[in-house]
C-alpha positions as CSV (number, residue, x, y, z in Angstrom):
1,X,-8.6,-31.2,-43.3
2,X,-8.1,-27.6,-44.2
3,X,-4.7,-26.0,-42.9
4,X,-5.0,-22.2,-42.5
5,X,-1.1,-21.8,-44.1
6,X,-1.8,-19.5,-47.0
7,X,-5.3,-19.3,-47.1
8,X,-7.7,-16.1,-47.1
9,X,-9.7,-15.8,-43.5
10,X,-12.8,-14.3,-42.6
11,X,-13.2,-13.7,-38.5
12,X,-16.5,-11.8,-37.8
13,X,-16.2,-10.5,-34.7
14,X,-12.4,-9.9,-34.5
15,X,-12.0,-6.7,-32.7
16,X,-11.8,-7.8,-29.8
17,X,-12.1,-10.9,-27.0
18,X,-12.3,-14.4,-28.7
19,X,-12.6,-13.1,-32.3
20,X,-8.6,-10.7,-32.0
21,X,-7.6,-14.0,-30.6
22,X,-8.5,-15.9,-33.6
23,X,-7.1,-13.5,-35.9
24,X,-4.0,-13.3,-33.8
25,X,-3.6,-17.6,-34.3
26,X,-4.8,-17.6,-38.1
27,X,-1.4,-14.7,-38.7
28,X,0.5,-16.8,-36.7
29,X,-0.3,-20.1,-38.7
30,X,0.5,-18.5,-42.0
31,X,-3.1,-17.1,-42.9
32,X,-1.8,-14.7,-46.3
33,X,-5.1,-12.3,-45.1
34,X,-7.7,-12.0,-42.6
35,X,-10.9,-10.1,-42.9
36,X,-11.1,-8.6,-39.6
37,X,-15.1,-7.4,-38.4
38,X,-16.7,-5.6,-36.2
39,X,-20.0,-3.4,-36.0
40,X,-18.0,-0.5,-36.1
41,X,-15.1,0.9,-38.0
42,X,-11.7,-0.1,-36.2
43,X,-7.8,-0.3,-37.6
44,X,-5.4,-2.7,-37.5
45,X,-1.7,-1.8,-38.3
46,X,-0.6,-5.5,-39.6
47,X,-0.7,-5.3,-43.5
48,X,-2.3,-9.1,-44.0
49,X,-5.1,-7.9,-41.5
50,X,-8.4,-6.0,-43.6
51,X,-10.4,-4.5,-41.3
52,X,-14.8,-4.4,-42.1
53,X,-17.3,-2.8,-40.7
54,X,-20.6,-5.3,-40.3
55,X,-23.8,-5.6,-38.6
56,X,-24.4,-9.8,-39.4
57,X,-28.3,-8.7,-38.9
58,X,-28.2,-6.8,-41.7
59,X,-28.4,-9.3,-45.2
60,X,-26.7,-6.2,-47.0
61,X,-24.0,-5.7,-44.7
62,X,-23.2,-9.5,-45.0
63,X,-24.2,-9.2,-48.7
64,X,-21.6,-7.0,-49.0
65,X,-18.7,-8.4,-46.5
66,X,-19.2,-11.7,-48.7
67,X,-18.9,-9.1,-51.9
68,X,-15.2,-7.9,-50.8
69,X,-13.8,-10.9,-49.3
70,X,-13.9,-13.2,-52.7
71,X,-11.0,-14.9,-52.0
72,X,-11.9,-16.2,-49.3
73,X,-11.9,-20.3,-48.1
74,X,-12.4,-20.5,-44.2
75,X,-15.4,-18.3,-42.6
76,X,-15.0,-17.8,-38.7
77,X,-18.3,-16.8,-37.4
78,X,-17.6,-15.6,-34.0
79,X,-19.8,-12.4,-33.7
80,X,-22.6,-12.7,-30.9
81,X,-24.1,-10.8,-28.1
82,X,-25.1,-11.1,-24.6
83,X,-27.7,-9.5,-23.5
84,X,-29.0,-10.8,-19.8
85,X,-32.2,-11.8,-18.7
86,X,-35.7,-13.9,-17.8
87,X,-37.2,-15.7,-20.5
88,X,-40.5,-14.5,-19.1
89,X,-40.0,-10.8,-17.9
90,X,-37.0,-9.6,-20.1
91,X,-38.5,-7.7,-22.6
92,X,-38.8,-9.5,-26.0
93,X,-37.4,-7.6,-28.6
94,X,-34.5,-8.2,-26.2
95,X,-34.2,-12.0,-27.0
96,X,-35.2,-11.2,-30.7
97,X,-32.2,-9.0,-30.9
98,X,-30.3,-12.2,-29.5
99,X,-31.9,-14.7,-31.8
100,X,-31.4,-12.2,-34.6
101,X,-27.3,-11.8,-33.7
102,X,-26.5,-15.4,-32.5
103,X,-28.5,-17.5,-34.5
104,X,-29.8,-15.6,-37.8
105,X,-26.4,-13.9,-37.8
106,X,-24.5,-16.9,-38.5
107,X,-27.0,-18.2,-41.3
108,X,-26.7,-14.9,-43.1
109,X,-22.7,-15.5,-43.1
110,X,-23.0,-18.9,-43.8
111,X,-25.6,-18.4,-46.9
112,X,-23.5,-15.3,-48.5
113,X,-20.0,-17.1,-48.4
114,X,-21.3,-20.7,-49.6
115,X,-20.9,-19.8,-53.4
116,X,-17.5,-17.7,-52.4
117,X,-16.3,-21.5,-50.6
118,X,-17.3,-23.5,-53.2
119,X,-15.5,-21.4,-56.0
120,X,-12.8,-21.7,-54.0
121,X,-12.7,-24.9,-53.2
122,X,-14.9,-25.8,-50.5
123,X,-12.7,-24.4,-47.9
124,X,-14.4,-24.2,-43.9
125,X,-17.3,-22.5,-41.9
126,X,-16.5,-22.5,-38.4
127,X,-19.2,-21.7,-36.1
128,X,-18.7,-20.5,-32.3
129,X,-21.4,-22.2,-30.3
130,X,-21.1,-22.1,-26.5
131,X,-21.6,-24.6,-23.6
132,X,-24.7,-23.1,-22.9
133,X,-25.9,-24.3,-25.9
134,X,-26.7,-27.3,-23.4
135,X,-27.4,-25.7,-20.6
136,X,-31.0,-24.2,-19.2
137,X,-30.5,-20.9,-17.1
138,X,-29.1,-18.6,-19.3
139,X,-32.5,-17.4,-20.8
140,X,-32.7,-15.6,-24.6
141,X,-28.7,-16.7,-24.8
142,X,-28.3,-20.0,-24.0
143,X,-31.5,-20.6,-26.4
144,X,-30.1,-18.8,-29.1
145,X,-26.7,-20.5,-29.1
146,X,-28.8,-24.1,-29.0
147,X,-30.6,-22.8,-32.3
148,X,-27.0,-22.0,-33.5
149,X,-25.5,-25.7,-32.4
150,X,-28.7,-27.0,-34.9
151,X,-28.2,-24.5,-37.6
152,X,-24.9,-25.7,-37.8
153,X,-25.2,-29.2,-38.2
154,X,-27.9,-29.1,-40.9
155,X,-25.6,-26.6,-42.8
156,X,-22.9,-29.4,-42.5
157,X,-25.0,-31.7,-44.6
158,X,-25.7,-29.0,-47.6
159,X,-22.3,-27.7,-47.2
160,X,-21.1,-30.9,-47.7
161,X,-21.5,-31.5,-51.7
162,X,-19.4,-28.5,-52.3
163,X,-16.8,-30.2,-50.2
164,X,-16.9,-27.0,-47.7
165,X,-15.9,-28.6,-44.0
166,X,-18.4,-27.3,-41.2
167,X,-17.3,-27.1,-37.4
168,X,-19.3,-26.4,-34.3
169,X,-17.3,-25.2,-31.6
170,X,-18.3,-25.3,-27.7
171,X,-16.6,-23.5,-25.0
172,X,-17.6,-22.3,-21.4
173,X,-16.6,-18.9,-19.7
174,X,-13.6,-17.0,-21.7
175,X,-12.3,-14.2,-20.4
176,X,-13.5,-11.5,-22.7
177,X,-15.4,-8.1,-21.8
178,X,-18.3,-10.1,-22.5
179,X,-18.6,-12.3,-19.4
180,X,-16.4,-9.9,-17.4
181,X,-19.0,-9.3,-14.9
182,X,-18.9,-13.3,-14.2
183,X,-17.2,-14.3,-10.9
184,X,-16.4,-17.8,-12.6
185,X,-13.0,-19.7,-13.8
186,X,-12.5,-18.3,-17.4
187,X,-10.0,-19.8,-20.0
188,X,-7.8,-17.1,-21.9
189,X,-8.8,-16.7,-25.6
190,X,-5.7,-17.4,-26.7
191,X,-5.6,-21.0,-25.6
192,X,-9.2,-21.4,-26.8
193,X,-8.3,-19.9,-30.3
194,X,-5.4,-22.5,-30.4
195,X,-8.3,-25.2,-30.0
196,X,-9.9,-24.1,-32.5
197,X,-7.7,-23.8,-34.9
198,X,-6.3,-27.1,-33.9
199,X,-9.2,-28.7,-34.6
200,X,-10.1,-27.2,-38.0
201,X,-6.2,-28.2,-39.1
202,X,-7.1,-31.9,-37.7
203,X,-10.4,-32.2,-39.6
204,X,-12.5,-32.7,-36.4
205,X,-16.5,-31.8,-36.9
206,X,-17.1,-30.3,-33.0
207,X,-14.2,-28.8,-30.6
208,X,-15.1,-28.8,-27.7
209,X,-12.8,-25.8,-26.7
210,X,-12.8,-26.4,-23.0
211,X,-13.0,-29.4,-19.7
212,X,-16.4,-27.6,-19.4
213,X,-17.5,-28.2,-22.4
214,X,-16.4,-31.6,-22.4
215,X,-18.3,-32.5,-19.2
216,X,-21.3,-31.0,-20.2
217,X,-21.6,-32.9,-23.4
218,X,-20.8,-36.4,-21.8
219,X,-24.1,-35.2,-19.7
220,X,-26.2,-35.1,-22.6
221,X,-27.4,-38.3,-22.2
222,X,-28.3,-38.2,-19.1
223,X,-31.6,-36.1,-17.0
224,X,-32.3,-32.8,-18.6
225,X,-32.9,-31.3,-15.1
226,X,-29.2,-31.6,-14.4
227,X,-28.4,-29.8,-17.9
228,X,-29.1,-26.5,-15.8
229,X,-26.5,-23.5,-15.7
230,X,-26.1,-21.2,-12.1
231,X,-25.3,-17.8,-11.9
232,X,-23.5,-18.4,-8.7
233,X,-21.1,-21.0,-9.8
């Protein structure tokens, strides 16, 4: 179990949607400083709240995010993109850009803060996935965020010597400027940050963030054709 109550907090991502919620839970659970990113340069008045510039598909950027933020024992790594499409006619550097941000992205985080976790205890890596994850439909996305869900639980097993807990979390539609085109029921980031952080305080491996999310992973076992995500609702 790792409480946040005093401990140094990295939230990639944490300008806005999802990511300012989870900075806005961490302060309010005692967090003594979060490291708050975003691809560009952006303020934030709250003294425990250090704001960095990074681009997680850059190594140096990371390299040098990991660099500052020594002190450092839980990792959020809640950056990602959308970027709609086809599999088969959206162009490709499209989904490499997705693959790159959403998949690679996290690995970079995850390989630059190990040695900062382990000298400082081991600490936690807590990794946004998405329902999609399990769901066909949602082309370069959806693939990108599987490839996360599996990145994630190999880096729980070579995390684990250095005693640094590793989360996957699963959510559907939040309502963020990402999804805001979606005509769809959308839980407030807020109530999904509380998740989160509830289940990193209770120890749990996967939080599943959402009913969504819980549905779709008691389908798992069942036909892949019905593990298939629609536009229209």
């Amino acid at each position: 179990m790792v409480a946040v109550a005093g401990k140094v907090v990295v939230v990639t991502g944490g300008r806005r949607g999802l990511g300012a919620a989870l900075v806005d839970e961490v302060l309010a659970r005692g967090a003594s400083k979060v490291y708050s990113t975003s691809r560009t340069a952006h303020t934030d008045a709250r003294p425990r709240v250090v704001t960095v510039p990074l681009d997680v598909r850059s190594a140096e950027s990371v390299a040098a995010l990991a660099e500052l933020a020594t002190d450092a024992s839980i990792v959020f790594n809640n950056a990602g993109v959308l970027l709609p499409g086809p599999l088969l006619t959206d162009d490709v550097e499209r989904a490499a850009e997705t693959f790159d941000v959403n998949a690679l992205g996290p690995l970079r985080v995850a390989r630059a803060f190990a040695p900062v976790l382990a000298a400082n205890g081991g600490g936690a890596l807590v990794n946004m996935h998405s329902v999609l994850s399990w769901l066909a439909g949602s082309g370069a996305y959806g693939a990108s965020k599987a490839a996360a869900w599996s990145l994630t639980n190999s880096l729980r097993l070579e995390l684990a010597p250095q005693h640094t807990h590793v989360v996957g979390v699963h959510a559907g539609f939040i309502d963020t400027d990402m999804v805001a085109a979606l005509d769809r029921s959308k839980a407030k980031p807020a109530d999904v940050a509380a998740r989160i952080v509830d289940g990193l305080e209770a120890g749990e491996t996967e939080v599943l963030a959402d009913d969504v999310s819980v549905t779709v992973k008691a389908a798992l076992s069942g036909p892949v054709e019905h593990l298939t995500f629609s536009a229209a609702g």
